[in-house]
C-alpha positions as CSV (number, residue, x, y, z in Angstrom):
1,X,-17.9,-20.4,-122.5
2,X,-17.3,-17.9,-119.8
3,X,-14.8,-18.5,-117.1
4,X,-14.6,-17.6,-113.9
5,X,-11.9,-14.5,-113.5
6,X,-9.5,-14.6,-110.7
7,X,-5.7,-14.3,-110.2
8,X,-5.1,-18.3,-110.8
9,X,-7.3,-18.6,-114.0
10,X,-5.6,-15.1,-115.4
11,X,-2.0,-16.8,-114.4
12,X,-3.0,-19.8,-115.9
13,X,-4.4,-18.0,-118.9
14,X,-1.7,-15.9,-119.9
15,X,1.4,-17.8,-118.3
16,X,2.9,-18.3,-121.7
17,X,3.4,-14.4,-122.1
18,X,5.4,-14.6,-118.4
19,X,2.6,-12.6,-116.1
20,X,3.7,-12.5,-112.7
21,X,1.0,-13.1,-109.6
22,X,1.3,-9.6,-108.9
23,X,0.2,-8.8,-112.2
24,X,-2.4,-11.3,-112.4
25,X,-3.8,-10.0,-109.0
26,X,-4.0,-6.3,-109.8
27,X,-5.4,-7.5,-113.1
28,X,-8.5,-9.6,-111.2
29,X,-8.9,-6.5,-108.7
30,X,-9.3,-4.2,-112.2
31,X,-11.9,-6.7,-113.7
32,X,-13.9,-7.5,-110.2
33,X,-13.9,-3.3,-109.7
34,X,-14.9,-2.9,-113.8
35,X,-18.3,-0.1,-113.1
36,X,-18.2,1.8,-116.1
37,X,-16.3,1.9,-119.0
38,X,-13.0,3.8,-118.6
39,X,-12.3,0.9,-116.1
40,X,-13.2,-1.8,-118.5
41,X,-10.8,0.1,-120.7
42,X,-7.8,0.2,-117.9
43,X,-8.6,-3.7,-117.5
44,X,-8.5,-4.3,-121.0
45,X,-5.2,-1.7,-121.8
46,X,-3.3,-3.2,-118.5
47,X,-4.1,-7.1,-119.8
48,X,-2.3,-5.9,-123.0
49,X,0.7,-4.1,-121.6
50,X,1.4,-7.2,-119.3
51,X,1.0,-10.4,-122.1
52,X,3.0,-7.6,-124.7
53,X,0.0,-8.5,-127.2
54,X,-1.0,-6.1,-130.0
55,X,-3.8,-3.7,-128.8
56,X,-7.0,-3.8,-127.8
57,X,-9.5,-4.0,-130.8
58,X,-13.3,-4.5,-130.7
59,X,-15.7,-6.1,-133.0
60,X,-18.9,-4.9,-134.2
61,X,-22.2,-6.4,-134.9
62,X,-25.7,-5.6,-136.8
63,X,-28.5,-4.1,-135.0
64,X,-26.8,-3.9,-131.7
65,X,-27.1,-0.7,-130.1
66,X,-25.3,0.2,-126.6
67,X,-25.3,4.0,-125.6
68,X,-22.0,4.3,-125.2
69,X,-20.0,1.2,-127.5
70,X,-22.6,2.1,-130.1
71,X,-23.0,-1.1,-132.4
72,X,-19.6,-2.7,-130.8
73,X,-20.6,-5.9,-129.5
74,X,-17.1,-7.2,-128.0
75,X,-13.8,-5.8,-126.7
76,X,-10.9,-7.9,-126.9
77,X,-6.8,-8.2,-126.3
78,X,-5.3,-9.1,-129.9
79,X,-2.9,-11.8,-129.3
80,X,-2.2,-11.8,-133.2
81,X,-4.4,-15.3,-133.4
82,X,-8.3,-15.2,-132.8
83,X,-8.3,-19.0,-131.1
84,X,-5.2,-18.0,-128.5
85,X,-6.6,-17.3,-125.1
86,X,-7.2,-13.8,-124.8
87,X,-9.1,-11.2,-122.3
88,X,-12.0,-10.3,-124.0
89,X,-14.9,-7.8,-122.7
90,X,-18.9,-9.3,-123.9
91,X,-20.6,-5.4,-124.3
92,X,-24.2,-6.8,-124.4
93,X,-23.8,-8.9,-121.3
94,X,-21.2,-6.7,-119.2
95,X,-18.8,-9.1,-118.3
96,X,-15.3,-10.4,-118.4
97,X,-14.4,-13.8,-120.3
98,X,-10.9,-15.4,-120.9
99,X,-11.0,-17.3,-124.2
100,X,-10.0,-16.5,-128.0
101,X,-12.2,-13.9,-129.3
102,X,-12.7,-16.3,-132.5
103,X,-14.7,-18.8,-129.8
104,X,-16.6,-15.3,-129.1
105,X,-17.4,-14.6,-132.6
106,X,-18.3,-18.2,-132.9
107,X,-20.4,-18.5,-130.1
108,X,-22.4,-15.0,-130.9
109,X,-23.4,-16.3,-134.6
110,X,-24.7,-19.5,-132.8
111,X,-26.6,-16.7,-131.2
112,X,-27.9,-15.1,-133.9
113,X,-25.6,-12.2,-133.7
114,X,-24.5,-11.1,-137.2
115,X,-20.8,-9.7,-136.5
116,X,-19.2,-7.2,-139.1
């Protein structure tokens, strides 16, 4: 499910919602530079200012525990439909992925995570 995150597959991504290369590059130098999570949050807020979606929301999950996210097992940009390509942010495995968070959700059930 994951893909690769760089400037073509973000403009690809999220051409519908008119992101320029510029923004697409700054967006890819925010993810690749991601360390903690303030900057996971900047990558996550700026993906949302640029595609005009509606927030960034997370998702939680039983018996997951992260120091910091607590029981939240995903962030992800709401694009208003969980199966339209969206930025989302995987907690447990600390990385980027471009899909619909729905594809997320159904992909951690296969996994045996219970999401709330």
């Amino acid at each position: 499910m994951a893909t690769l995150i760089n400037r073509a597959n973000i403009l690809a991504a999220f051409a519908q919602h008119g992101v320029t290369d510029e923004q697409a590059s700054k967006l890819a130098g925010l993810i690749r530079y991601a360390n903690t999570p303030d900057d996971v949050d900047k990558a996550l807020e700026y993906a949302n200012e640029i595609t005009e979606a509606h927030g960034v929301e997370d998702i939680r999950a039983e018996g997951l525990w992260n120091g910091y996210y607590c029981d939240i097992a995903c962030l992800y940009v709401n694009m208003g439909d969980p199966y339209v390509t969206t930025l989302v942010y995987d907690v447990d495995n600390e990385q980027f992925i471009i899909c619909g968070y729905g594809d997320w959700v159904e992909s951690a059930e296969d996994a045996g995570i219970h999401v709330i």
